[in-house]
C-alpha positions as YAML, in Angstrom:
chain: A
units: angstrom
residues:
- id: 1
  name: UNK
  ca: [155.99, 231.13, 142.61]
- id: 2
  name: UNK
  ca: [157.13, 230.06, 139.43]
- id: 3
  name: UNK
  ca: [155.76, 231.50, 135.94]
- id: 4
  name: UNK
  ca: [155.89, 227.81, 134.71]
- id: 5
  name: UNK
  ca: [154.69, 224.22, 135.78]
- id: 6
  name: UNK
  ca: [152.79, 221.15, 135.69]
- id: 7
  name: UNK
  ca: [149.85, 220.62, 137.41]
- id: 8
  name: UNK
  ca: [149.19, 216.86, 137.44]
- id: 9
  name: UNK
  ca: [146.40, 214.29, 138.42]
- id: 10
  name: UNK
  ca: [145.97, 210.68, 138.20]
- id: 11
  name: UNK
  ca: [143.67, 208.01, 138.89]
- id: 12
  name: UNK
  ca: [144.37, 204.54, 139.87]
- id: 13
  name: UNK
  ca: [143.00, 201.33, 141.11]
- id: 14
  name: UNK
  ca: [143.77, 201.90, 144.98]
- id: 15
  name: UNK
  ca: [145.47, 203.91, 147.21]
- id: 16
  name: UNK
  ca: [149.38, 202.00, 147.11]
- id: 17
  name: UNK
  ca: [151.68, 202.28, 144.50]
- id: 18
  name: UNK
  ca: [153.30, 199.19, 145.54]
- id: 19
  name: UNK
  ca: [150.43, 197.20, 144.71]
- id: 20
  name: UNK
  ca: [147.82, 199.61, 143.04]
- id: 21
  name: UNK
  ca: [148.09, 200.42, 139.51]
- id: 22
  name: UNK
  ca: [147.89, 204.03, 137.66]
- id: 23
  name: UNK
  ca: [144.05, 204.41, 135.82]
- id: 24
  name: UNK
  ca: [144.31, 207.43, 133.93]
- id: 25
  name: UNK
  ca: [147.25, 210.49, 133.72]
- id: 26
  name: UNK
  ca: [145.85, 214.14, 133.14]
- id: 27
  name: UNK
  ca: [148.34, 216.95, 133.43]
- id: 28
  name: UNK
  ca: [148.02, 220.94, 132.52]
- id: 29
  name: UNK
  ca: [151.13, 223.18, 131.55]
- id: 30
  name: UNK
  ca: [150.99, 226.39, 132.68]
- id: 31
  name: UNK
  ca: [152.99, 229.28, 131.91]
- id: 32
  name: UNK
  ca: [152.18, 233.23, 132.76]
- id: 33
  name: UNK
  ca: [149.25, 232.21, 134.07]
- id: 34
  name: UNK
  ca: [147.15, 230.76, 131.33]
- id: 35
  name: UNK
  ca: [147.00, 226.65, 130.11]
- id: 36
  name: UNK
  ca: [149.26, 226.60, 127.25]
- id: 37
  name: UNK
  ca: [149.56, 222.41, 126.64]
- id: 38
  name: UNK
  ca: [147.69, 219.35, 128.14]
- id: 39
  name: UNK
  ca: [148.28, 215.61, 127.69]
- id: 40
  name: UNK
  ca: [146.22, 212.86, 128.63]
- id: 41
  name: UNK
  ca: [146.12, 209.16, 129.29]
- id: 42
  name: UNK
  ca: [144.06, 206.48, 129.49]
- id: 43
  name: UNK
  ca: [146.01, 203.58, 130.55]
- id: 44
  name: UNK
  ca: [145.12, 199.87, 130.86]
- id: 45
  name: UNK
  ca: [145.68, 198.63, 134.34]
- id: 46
  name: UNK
  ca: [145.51, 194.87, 132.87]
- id: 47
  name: UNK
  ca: [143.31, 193.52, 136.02]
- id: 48
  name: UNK
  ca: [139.69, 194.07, 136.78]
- id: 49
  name: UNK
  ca: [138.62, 197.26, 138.55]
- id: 50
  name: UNK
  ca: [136.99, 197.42, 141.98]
- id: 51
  name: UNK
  ca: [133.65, 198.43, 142.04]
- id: 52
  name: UNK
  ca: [134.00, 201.58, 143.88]
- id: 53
  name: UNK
  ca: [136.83, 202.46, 141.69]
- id: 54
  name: UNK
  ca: [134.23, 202.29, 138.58]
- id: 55
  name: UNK
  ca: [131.26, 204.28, 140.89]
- id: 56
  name: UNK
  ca: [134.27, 207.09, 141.40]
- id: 57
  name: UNK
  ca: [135.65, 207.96, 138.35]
- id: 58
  name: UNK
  ca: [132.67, 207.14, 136.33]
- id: 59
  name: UNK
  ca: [135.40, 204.63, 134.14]
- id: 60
  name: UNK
  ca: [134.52, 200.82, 133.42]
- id: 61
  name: UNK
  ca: [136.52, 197.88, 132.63]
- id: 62
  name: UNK
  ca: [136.14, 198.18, 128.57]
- id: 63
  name: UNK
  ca: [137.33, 201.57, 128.49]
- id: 64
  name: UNK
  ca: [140.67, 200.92, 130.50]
- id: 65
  name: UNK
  ca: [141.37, 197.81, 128.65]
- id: 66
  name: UNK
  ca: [141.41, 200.44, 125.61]
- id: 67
  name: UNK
  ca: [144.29, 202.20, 127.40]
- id: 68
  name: UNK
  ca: [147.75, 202.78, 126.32]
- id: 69
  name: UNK
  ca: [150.71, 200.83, 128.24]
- id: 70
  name: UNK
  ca: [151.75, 202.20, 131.62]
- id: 71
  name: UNK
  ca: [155.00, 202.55, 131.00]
- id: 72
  name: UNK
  ca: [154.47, 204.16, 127.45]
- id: 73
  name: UNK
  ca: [152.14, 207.00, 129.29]
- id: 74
  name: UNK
  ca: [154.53, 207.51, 132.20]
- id: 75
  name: UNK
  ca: [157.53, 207.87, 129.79]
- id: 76
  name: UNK
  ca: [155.38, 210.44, 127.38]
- id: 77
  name: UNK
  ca: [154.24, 212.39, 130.41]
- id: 78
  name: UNK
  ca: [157.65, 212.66, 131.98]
- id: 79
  name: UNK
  ca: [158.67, 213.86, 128.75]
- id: 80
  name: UNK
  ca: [155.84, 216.40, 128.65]
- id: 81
  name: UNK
  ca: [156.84, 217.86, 132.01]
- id: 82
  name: UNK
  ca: [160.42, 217.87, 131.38]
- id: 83
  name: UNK
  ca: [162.19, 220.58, 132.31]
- id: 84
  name: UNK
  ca: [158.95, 221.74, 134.51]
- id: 85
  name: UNK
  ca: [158.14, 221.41, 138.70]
- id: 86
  name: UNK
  ca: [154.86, 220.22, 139.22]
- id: 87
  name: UNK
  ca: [151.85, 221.19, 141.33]
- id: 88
  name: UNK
  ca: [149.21, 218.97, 142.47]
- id: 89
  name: UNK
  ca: [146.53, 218.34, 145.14]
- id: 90
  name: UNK
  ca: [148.26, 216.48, 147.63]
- id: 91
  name: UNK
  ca: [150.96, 216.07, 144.70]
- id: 92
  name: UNK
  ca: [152.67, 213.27, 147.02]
- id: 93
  name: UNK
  ca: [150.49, 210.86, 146.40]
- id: 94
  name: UNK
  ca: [149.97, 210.99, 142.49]
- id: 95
  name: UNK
  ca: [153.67, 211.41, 142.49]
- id: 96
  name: UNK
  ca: [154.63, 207.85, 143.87]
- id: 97
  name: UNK
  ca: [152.96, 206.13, 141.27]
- id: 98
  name: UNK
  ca: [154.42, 208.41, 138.65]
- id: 99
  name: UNK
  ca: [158.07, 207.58, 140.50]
- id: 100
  name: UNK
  ca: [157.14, 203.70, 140.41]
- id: 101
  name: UNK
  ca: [156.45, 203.48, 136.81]
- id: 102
  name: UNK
  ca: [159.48, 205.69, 136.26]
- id: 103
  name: UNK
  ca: [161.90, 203.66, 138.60]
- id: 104
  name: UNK
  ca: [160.65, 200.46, 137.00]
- id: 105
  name: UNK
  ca: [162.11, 201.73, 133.75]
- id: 106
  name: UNK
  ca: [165.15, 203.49, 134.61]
- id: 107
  name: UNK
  ca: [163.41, 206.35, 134.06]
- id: 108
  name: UNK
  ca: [164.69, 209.44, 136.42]
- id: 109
  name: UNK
  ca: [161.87, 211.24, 137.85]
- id: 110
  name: UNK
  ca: [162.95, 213.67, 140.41]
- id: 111
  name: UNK
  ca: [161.19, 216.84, 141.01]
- id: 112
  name: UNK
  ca: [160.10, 220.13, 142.49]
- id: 113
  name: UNK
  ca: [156.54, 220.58, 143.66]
- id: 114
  name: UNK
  ca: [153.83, 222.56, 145.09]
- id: 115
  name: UNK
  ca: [150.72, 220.67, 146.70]
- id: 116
  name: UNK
  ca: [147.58, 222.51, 146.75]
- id: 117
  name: UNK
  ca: [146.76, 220.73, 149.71]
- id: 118
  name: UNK
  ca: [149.54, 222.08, 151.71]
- id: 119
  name: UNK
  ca: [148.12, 225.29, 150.84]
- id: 120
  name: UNK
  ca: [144.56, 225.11, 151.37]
- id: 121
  name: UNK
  ca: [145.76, 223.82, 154.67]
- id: 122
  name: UNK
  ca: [147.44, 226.68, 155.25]
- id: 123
  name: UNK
  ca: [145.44, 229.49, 153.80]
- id: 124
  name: UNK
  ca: [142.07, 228.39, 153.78]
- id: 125
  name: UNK
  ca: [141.52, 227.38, 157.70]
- id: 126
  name: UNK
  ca: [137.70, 228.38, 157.03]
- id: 127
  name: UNK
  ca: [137.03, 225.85, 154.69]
- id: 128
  name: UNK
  ca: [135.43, 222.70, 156.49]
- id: 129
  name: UNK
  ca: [137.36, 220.18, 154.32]
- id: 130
  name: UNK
  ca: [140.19, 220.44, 152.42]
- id: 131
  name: UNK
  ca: [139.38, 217.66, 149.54]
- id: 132
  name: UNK
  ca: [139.89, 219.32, 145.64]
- id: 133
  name: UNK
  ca: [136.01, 218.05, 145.68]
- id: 134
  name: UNK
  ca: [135.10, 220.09, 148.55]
- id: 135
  name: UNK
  ca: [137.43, 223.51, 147.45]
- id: 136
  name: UNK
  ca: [135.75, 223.29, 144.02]
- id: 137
  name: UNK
  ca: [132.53, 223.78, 145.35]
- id: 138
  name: UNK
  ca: [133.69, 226.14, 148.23]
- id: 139
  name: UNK
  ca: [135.45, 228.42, 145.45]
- id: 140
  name: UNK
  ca: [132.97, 227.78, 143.03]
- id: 141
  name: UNK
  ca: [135.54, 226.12, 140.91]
- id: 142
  name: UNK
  ca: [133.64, 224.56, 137.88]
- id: 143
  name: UNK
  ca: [134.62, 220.70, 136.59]
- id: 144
  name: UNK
  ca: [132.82, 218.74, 133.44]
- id: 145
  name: UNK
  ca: [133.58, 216.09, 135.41]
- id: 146
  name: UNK
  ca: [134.66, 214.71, 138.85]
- id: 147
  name: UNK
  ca: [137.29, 212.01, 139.67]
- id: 148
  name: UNK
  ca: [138.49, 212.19, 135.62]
- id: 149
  name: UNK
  ca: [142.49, 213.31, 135.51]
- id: 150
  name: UNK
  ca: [142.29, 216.28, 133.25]
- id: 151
  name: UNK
  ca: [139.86, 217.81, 134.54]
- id: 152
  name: UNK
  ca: [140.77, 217.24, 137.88]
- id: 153
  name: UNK
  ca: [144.30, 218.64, 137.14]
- id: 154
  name: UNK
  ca: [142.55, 221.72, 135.14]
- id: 155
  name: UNK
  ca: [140.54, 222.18, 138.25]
- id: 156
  name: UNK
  ca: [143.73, 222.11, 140.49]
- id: 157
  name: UNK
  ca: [145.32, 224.89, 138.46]
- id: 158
  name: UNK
  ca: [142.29, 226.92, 138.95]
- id: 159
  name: UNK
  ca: [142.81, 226.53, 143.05]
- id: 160
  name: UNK
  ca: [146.85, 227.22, 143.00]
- id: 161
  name: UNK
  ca: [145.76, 230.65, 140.83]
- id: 162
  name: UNK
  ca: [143.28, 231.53, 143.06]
- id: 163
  name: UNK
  ca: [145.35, 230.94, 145.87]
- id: 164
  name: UNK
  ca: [148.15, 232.79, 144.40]
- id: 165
  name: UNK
  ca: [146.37, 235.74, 143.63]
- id: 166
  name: UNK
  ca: [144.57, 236.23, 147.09]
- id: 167
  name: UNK
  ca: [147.81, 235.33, 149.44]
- id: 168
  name: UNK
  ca: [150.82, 236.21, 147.45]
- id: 169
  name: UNK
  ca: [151.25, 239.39, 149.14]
- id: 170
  name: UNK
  ca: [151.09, 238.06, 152.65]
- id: 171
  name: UNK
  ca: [152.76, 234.50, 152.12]
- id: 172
  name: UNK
  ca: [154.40, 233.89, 148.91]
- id: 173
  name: UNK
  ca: [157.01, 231.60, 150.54]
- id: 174
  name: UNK
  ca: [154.29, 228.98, 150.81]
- id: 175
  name: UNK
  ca: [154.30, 228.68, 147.08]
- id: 176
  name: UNK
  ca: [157.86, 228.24, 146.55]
- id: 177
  name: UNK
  ca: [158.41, 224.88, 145.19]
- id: 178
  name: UNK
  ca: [160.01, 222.14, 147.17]
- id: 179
  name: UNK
  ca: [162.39, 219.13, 146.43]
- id: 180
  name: UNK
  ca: [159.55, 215.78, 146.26]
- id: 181
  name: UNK
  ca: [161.25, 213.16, 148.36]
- id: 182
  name: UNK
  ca: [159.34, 209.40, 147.78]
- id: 183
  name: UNK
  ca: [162.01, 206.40, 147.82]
- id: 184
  name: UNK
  ca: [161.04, 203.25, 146.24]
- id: 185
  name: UNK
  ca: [162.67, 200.19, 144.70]
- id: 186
  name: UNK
  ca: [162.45, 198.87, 141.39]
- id: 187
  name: UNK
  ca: [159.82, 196.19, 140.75]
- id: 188
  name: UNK
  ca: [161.16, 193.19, 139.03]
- id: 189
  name: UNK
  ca: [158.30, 191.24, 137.07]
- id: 190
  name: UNK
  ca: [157.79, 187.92, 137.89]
- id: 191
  name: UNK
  ca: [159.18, 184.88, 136.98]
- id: 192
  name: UNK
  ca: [158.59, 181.76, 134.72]
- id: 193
  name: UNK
  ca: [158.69, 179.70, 137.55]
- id: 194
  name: UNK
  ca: [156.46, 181.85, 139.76]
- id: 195
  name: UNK
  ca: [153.75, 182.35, 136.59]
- id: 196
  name: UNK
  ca: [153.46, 178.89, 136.43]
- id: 197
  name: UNK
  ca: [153.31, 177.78, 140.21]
- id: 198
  name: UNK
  ca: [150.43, 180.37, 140.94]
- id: 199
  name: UNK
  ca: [148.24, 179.34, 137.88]
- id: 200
  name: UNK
  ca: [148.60, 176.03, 138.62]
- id: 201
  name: UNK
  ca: [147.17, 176.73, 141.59]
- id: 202
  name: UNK
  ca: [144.76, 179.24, 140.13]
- id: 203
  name: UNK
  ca: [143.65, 175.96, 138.09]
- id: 204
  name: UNK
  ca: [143.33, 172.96, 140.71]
- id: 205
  name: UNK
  ca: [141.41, 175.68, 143.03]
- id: 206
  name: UNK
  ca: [139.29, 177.09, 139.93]
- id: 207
  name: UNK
  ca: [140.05, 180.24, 141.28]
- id: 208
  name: UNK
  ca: [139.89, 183.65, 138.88]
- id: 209
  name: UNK
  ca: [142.84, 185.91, 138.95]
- id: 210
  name: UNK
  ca: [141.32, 189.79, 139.22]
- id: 211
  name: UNK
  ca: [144.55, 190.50, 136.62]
- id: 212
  name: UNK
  ca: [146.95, 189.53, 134.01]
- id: 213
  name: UNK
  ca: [149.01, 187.06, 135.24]
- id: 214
  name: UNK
  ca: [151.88, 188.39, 133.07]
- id: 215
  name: UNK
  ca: [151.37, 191.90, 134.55]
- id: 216
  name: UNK
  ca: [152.28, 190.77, 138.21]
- id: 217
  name: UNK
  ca: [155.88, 191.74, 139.91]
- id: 218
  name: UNK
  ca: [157.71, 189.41, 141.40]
- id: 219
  name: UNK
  ca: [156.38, 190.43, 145.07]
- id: 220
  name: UNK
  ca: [152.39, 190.29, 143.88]
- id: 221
  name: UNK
  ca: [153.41, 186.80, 142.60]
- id: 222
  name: UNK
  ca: [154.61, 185.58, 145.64]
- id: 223
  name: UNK
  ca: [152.03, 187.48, 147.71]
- id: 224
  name: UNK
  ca: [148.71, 185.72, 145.64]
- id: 225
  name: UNK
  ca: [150.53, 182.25, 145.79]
- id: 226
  name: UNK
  ca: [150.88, 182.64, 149.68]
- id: 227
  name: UNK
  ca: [147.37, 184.34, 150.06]
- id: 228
  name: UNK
  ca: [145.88, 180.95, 147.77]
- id: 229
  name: UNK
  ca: [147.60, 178.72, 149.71]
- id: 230
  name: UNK
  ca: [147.12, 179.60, 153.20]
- id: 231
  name: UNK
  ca: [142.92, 179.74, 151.97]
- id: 232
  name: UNK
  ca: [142.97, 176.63, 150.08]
- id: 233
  name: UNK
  ca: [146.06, 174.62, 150.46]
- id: 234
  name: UNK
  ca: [148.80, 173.66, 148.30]
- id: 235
  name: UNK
  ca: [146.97, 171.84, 145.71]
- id: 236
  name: UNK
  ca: [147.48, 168.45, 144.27]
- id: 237
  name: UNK
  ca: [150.75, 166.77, 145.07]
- id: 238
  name: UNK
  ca: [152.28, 169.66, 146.52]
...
């Protein structure tokens, strides 16, 4: 394994990066061993969060809309891990939304990783579940705080160490870090004319939009207006 990495985390609003939006960014550097650097976001989602989002992470709607930009924290943390493969638990996942963001700027994002779930997978066949939540408590791993980014990431370097240190000798291929393949297109934002055909509908139907209307991509746009319509109809003289 590598003397030096990353070890990322993220929380968003869902489970698609497509359509879900990045919450909060909490990454680790680690190098011989020990944390050296850590960088953190907060990031403002600009729509409303679902319920069981808030119940999860503990984070309500006042504090995100204190966040930074998406883009901005995307940008800083690819900067921060520059140079640097990552490690995550089940890094996949975390790392399409970080790809999104970065492919919606023209940002290049492409990377080595090793996922901790993988691993546990692999190593740990005695523990029940494989969840960071349920290996913290299985390897008495110690977090200030579930479902929070930093901590979550912090946690996640603890695991890779200790699975490092007990199964290096038998399997330290498993830890080598591998190419992370997720292909996605660029998002393009929507338009004027799209902005102002779905709050007009918005409007006539005095319907409330869960987020910005300026934050929506082109396909969300399109998606809402369809989803109004086909519920409510076209509207007034449409």
């Amino acid at each position: 394994m590598t003397d030096a990495y990353v070890v990322v985390d993220l929380e968003m609003t869902g489970l698609n990066p497509k359509t879900d939006r990045i919450l909060e960014i909490g990454a680790v550097k680690v190098q011989q061993g020990q944390i050296t650097d850590s960088f953190q976001r907060m990031v403002n989602p600009r729509m409303a969060l679902p319920e069981e989002i808030v119940t999860l992470t503990g984070i309500t709607d006042e504090q995100a809309r204190g966040g930074c930009d998406c883009a901005q924290a995307v940008k800083e943390f690819v900067q921060f891990a520059e140079g640097y493969p990552l490690a995550g638990h089940n890094l996949i996942y975390d790392y399409g939304f970080l790809k999104q963001s970065a492919v919606n700027q023209g940002i290049s994002l492409e990377k080595e990783g090793i996922d901790t779930l993988k691993l546990a997978r692999k190593l740990l066949p005695e523990a029940e579940k494989k969840t960071l939540d349920y290996l913290c408590e299985f390897l008495h791993i110690a977090r200030a705080r579930n479902h929070r980014a930093l901590e979550d990431a912090a946690a996640t370097a603890e695991l890779l160490a200790y699975l490092w240190e007990h199964f290096k000798e038998t399997d330290a291929h498993a830890f080598l870090a591998k190419p992370l393949q997720y292909k996605l297109k660029k998002q393009q934002p929507a338009t004027a004319v799209q902005k102002r055909r779905l709050k007009e509908l918005l409007e006539y139907h005095k319907i409330d939009l869960d987020r910005e209307l300026d934050s929506l991509t082109r396909n969300e746009a399109s998606r809402i207006t369809d989803k109004i319509i086909f519920a409510y109809g076209k509207g007034q003289d449409k």
